[in-house]
C-alpha positions as CSV (number, residue, x, y, z in Angstrom):
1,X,-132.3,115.3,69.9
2,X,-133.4,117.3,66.7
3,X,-130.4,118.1,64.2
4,X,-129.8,121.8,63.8
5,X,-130.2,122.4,60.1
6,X,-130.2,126.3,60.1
7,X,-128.5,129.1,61.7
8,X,-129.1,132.9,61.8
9,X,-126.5,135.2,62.8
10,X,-126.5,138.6,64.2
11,X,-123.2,140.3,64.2
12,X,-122.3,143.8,64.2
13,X,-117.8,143.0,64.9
14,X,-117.0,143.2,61.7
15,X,-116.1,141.0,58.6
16,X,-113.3,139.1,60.2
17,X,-115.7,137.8,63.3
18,X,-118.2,136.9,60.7
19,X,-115.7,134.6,59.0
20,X,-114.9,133.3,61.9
21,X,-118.7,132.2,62.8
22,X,-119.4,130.9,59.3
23,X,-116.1,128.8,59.5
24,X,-117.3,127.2,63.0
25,X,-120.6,127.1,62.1
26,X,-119.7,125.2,58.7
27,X,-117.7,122.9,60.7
28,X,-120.7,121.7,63.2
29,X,-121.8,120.7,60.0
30,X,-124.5,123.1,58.6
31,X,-124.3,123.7,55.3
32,X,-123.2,127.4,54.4
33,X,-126.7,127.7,52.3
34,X,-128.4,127.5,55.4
35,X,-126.6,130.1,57.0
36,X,-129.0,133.0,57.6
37,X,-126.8,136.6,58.1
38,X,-129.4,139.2,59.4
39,X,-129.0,142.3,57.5
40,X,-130.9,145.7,58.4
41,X,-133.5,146.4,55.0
42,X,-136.7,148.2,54.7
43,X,-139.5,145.9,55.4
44,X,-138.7,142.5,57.5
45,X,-139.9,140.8,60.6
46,X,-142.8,143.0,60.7
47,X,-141.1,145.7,61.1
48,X,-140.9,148.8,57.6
49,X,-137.6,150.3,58.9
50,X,-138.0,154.3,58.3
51,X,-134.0,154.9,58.5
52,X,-132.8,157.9,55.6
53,X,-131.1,154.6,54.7
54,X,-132.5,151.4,55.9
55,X,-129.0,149.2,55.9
56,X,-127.1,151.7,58.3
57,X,-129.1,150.7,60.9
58,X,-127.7,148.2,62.8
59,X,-128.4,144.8,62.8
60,X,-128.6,144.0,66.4
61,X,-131.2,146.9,67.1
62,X,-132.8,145.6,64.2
63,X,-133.3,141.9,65.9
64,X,-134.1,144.0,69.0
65,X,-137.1,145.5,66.8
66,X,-138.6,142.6,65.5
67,X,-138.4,140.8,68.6
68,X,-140.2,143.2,69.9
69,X,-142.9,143.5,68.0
70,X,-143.1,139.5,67.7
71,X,-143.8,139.7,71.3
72,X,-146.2,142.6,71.5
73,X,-147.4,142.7,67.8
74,X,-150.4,145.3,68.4
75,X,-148.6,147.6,70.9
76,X,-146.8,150.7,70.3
77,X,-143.1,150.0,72.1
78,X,-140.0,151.7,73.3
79,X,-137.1,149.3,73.1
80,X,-134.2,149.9,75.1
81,X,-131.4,148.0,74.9
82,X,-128.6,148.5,77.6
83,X,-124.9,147.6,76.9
84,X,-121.6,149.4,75.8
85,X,-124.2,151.8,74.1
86,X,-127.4,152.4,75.1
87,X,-130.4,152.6,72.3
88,X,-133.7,153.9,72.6
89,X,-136.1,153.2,69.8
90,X,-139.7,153.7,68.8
91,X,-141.9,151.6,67.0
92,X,-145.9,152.0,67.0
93,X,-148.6,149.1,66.8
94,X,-147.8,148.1,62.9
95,X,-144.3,147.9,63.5
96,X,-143.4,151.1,61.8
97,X,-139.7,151.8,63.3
98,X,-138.9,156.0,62.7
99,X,-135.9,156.4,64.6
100,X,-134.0,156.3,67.6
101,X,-131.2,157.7,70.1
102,X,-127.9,156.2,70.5
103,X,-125.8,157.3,74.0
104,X,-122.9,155.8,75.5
105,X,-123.9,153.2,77.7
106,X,-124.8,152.8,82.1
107,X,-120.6,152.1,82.3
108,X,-119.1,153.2,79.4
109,X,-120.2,156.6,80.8
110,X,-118.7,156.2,84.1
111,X,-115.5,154.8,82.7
112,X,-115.6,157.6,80.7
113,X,-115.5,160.1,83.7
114,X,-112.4,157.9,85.3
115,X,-110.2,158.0,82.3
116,X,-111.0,161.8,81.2
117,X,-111.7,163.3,84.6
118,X,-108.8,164.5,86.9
119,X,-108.9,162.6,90.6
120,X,-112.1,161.0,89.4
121,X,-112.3,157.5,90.7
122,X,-112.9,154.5,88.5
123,X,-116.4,152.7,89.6
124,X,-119.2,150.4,88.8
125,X,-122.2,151.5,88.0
126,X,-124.1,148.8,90.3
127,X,-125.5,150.5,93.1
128,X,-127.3,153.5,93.5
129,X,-128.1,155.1,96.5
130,X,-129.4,158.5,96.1
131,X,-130.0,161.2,93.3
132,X,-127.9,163.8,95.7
133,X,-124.9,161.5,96.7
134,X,-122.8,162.8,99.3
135,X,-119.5,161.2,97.5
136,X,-117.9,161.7,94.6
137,X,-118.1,157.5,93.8
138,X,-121.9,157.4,94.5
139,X,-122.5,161.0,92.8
140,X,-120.8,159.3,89.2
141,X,-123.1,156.4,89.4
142,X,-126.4,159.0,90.3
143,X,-125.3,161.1,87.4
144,X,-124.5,157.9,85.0
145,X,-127.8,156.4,86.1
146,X,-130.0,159.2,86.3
147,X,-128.6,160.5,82.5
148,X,-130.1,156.9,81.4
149,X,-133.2,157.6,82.7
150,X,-133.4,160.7,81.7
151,X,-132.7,159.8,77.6
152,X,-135.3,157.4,78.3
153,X,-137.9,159.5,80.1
154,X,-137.6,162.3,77.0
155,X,-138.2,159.5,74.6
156,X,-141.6,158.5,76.3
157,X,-142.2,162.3,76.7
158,X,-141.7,163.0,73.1
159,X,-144.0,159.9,72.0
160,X,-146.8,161.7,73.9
161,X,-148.7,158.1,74.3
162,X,-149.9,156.5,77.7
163,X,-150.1,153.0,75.8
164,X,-146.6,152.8,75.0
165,X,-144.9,150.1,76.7
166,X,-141.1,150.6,77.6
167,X,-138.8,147.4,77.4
168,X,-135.3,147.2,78.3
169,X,-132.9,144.7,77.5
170,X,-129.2,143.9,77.8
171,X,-127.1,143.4,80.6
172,X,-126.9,146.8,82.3
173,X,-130.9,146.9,82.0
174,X,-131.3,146.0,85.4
175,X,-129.5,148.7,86.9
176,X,-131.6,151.4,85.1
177,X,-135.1,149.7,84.7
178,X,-136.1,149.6,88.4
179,X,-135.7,153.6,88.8
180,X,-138.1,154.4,86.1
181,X,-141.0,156.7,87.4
182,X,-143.2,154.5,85.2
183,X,-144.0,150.9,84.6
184,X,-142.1,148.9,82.2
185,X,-140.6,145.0,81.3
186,X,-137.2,143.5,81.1
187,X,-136.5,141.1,78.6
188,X,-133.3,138.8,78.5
189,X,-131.8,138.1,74.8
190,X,-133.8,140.4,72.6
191,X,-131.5,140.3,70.0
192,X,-131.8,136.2,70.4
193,X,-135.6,136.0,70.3
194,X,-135.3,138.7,67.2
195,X,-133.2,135.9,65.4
196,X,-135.8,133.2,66.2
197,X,-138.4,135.4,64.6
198,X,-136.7,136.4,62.0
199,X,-136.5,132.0,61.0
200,X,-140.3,131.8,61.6
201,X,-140.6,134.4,59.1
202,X,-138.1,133.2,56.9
203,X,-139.3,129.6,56.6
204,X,-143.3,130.6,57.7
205,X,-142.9,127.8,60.4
């Protein structure tokens, strides 16, 4: 078995967790120089981040970008990630990243509806049935669903290209992703195979 020499870390819960992951990490025995901490910036990865300011974006949609464009590097992409938020971003063939949407995610929005909503009941988002349910459990997860979509749907809409290809990732991508009205691929560990990219470029391996 090969030694692991380097690390790279994405984290986006705060100083205290990052401690904590450099103080394990430093105790497996890799040396704190070789302890990579991905920070958004305006060229990396192959991709020129367009934010107003480039380090506000954050660093796990950043990963999400390069791997991304790692993956497909000639292809203009929509990357959707799906967990406690949900993020749509654009980047076209040379990796030039503009912008994006943020919305609450597939079941922080229906959590959402059972905490703030009178007589509403709590559900999982996890299977959907019909776009015109005929209950209020199933209509919450048709309206959380189809309000993912629908962000979704605008963004290809707005980019006004047939080549774009839509990825989703994270792990309630696979409740949205087979209800989308046009083709696209799902991804495990975006932010993962962002981080391994982001080493080959770091050490041109």
């Amino acid at each position: 078995n090969k030694k692991i020499t380097h690390c790279f870390i994405s984290n986006v819960a705060g100083e205290a967790m990052l401690l904590t992951l450099t103080e394990q990490i430093n105790a497996a025995g890799i040396h704190p120089s070789h302890i990579n901490v991905l920070h958004s910036q305006a060229q990396y990865g192959g991709i020129q981040n367009h934010y107003r300011n480039p380090e506000q974006l954050g660093c796990d949609r950043f990963a999400s970008l390069i791997a991304a464009h790692y993956l497909f590097p000639t292809t203009p992409l929509l990357v959707v990630t799906c967990g406690t938020a949900t993020t749509v971003d654009a980047i076209d063939a040379e990796g030039n990243f503009n912008g994006g949407m943020i919305l609450p995610g597939l079941g922080t929005m229906a959590q959402s509806l059972a905490l703030n909503t009178a007589r509403l009941p709590e559900v999982s988002p996890v299977n959907f049935k019909a776009v015109f349910a005929d209950n209020t459990q199933d209509a919450i997860i048709s309206g959380c669903i189809n309000a993912q979509i629908g962000a979704v749907m605008r963004a290809l809409e707005h980019l006004q290209h047939t080549d774009v290809l839509c990825i989703f990732s994270g792990g309630a991508a696979q409740y949205i992703a087979p209800y989308m009205s046009r083709p696209c691929q799902q991804i495990e560990n975006l932010v993962l195979i962002g981080l391994a990219a982001s080493y080959l470029t770091e050490f041109a391996v």
